[in-house]
N, C-alpha and C positions, 0 to 999 in steps of 0.2 A: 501576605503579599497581595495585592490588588494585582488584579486582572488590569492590562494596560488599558483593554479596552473602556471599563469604567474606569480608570483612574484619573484617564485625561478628560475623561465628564467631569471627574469629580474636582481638579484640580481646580478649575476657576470657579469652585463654588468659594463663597465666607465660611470663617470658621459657624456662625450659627448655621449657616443653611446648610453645611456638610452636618453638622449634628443632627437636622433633621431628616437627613435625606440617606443617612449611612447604610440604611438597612437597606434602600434601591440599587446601593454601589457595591453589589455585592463582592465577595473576595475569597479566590480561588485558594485554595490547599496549599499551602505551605511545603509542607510534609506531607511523605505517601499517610494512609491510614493505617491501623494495623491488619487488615488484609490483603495492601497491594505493597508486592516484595517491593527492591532498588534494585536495578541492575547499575551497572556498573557506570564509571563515571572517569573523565577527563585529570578529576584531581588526584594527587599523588595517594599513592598506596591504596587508592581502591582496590578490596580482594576480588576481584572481577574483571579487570582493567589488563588486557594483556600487554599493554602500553607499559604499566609500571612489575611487568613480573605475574600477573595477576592470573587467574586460570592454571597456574604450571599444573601438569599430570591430566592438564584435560586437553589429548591427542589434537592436532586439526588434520583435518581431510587433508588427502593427498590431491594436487592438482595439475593437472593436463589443460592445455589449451584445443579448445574446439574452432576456434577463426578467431585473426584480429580483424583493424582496419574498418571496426562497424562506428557506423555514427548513431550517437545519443539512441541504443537499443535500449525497449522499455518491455514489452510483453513480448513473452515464451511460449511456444504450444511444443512439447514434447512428443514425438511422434511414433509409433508403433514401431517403425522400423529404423527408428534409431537416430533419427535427423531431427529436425529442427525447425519451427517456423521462427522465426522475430521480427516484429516490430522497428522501424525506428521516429523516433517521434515527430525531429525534426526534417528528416528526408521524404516520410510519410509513405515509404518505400514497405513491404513484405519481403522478407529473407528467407529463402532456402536455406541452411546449414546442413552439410554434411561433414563431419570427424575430417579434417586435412582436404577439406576442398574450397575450392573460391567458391565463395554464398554466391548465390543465385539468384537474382532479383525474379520474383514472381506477379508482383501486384504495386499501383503506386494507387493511394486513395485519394483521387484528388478533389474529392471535397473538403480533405483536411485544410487546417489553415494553422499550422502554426504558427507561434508567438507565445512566450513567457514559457509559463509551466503546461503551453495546452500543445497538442498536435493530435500525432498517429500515436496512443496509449498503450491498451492492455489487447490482449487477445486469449482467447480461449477456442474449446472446440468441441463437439457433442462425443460421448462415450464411443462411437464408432467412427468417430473422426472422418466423416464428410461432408460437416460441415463445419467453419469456423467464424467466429466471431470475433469484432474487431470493435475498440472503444475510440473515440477520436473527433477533436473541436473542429469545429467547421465554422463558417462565418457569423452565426449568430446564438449558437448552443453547444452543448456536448452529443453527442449520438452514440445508438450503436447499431453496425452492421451484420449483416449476415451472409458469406458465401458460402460456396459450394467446395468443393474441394477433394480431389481423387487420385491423388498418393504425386501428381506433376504441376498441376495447375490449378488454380485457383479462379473460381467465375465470375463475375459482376457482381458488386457490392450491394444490396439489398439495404435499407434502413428501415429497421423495426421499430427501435424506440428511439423521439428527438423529444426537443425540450428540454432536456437536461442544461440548469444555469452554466454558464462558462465565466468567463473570468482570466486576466492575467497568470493569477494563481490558485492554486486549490480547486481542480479541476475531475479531481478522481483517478478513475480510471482502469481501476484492476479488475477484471474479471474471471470467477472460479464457476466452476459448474459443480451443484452441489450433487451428494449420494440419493436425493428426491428426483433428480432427473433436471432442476431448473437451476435458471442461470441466476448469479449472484453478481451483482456491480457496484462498485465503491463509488460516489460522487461527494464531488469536497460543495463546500460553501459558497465556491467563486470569489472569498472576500468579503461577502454579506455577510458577517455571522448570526444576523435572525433568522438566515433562512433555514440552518440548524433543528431548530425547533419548531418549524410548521411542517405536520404532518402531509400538508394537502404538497406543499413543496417538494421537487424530487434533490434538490439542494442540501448537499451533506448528510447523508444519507448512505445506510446498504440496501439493496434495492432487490426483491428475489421477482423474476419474472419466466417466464414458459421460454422457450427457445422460438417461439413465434415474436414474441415481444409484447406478451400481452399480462398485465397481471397475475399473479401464479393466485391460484386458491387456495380460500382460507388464509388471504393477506391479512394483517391486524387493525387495518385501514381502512379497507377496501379498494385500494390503490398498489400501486407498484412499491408504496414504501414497507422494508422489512425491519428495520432499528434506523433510532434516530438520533439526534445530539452530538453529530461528528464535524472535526474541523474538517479533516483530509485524510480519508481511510484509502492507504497505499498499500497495504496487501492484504489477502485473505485467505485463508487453508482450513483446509476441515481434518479434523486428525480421525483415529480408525475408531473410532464411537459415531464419529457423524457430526459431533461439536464442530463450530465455525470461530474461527480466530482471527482476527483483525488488529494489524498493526496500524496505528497512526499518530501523522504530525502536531504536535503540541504548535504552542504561540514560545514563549519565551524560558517555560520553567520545563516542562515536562513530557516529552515522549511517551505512549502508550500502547501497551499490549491488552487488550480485550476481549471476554468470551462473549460473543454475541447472543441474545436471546431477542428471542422475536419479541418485536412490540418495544423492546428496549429501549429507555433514552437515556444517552453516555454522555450530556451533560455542556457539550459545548453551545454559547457562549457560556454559561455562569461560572462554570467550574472548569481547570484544568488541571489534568492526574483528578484524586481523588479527595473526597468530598464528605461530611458527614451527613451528606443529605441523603435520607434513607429511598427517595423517590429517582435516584439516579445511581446510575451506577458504576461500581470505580471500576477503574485498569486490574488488570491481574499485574502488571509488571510495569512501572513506569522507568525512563531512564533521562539525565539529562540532557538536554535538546542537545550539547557538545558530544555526545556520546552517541546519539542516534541519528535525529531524525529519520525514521525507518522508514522503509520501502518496501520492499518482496517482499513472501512472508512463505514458509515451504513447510511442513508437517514431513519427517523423515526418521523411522527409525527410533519411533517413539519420543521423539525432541521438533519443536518448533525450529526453526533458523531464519532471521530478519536480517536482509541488508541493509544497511544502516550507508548515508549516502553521508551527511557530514561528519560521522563518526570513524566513515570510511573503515568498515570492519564489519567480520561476518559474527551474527550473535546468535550461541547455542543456547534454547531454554528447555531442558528436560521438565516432563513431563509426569505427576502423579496423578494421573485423574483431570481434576480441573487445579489439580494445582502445581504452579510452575517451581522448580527449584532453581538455583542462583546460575543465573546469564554467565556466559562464559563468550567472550571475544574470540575470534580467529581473524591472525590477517590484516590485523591492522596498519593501516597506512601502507600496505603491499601492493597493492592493487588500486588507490585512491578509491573514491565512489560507487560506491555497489547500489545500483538499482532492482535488479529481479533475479528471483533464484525461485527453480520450480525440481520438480522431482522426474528422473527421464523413467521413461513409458514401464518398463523392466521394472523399477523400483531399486536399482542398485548402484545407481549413483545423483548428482544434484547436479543441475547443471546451474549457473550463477554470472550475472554479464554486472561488466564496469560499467559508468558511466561521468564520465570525464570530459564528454562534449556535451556543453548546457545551452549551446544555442543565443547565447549571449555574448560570444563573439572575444571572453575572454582567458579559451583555451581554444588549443589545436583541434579540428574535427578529424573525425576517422583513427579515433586513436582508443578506441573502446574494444572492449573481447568479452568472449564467452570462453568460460571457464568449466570444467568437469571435475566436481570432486567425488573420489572414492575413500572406502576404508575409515 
């Protein structure tokens, strides 16, 4: 199958000049390889599909409601004492959450500017939680901020790192703080897909930088980029080795799950899923774009778990090492849209938010929750 993007180059070529030009038009993976599994899939009797029956004997989490009434929530910071920061994209708002209380507006960031897939994004926060971090489009780029933060309020927004491309879509935006002390940030393509593969570019892209906002050391670059070749890495978890996982959005054929290595390039534009090009590198897990498009991404109890936003379903992937065993769906179409799911501060349950207001005006706002699953 051709990559849409060359295909429609290639479509107004002659049949001679397509002969000659085949090998510039190149042409994404069909089929996974034989090292990147298939999770599960929309069509009938996928064994994976909890849609058709699929998964039976693989338990789902029990589920409590932590708040409704949120609009279009995207990043989580799980908090020592049991509450809750979020995000919301289109509001541009910081949320309190506490277990059975009216969220508590803290912070509005108003340099955000949302539109499309851009606003108020990911949030994160430093090991000792007094400070947090906030990913979020503003009038001419992506950013990211820095507050203060001391268990009630939240201080003035600081911007560390700008420049990051923006874009209608494919915006980034998740942020992990790794087991090395530094902060890790997803940024999609904006739409460009060249900008994928220049490294000098912060454009699709994971990005490891210091909590200052400055290049972290020993970059592969010498720049804030950490791996390269992504359309739109929408979540990231680091499992208990230290390994860094990143789920993201395909174009038309293929959803991906990937183990991140430094210096890495994972292929976007040429390739989508995987590839027999030995100088890039495939998905550990692909799923079709009907089944996924994934979001969160949470490392829990030895198993990865991706929200999947059009698949609208929560996807379990155990864990051997660095190798994944078969996805298993929870929830599907239960809850509509799952955007983020992060692990609360304890370790003994997930906490996991809908997302069902897209800001395009063609569903209800405030009609989104955060969810707590145990067991």
């Amino acid at each position: 199958m051709l990559r849409s993007r060359w295909a429609y180059a290639c479509a107004g070529l002659g049949i001679a000049a397509l002969l000659v030009v085949l090998t510039s038009c190149g042409a994404a993976a069909s089929e996974p390889s034989a090292d990147t599994r298939t999770g599960g899939s929309t069509s009938a009797g996928s064994p994976t599909d909890t849609r058709t029956g699929g998964g039976a004997g693989a338990r789902s989490p029990t589920v409590s409601e932590v708040a409704s009434g949120l609009t279009s929530p995207w990043g989580l910071v799980a908090l020592a004492d049991g509450s809750t920061l979020v995000s919301e994209r289109d509001t541009r708002r910081i949320l309190h959450l506490v277990d059975g209380q009216v969220p508590t507006p803290l912070l509005t960031i108003d340099d955000a500017r949302p539109a499309g897939e851009g606003g108020l994004l990911g949030l994160a926060a430093t090991q000792d939680q007094q400070t947090v971090f906030a990913y979020y489009t503003a009038e001419n780029d992506n950013r990211l901020a820095s507050m203060s933060w001391d268990g009630q309020h939240l201080g003035e927004p600081t911007v560390i790192l700008s420049g990051i491309p923006k874009g209608g879509r494919h915006n980034g935006g998740r942020l992990a703080l790794g087991p090395d002390g530094q902060l890790y940030v997803s940024t999609g393509e904006s739409g460009d897909a060249g900008l994928a593969q220049d490294t000098k570019s912060l454009g699709g892209k994971i990005l490891r930088i210091t909590t200052a906002g400055k290049p972290a050391p020993g970059n592969p670059f010498g720049n804030e980029v950490y791996s390269y070749g992504h359309r739109n890495v929408q979540g990231l978890a680091f499992d208990d080795e230290g390994r860094l996982w990143a789920s993201e959005l395909g174009e038309q054929s293929w959803d991906e799950l990937n183990l991140i290595t430094e210096g890495g390039n994972y292929g976007w534009p040429q390739v989508e899923g995987s590839s027999e090009n030995k100088d890039l590198i495939n998905p550990k897990v692909v799923w079709e774009t009907s089944a996924a498009s994934p979001s969160g991404l949470a490392y829990w109890r030895g198993k990865l778990w991706m929200a999947a936003l059009r698949g609208q379903q929560l996807w379990e992937i155990p864990l051997r090492g660095t190798t994944p065993g078969s996805p298993v769906g929870h929830f599907a179409d239960k809850y509509g849209r799952l955007r983020s799911v992060t692990v609360t501060h304890d370790g003994s349950s997930l906490l996991l938010s809908s997302s069902n207001t897209d800001g395009r005006g063609d569903q209800q706002s405030g009609d989104d929750r955060l969810l707590k699953l145990t067991g």
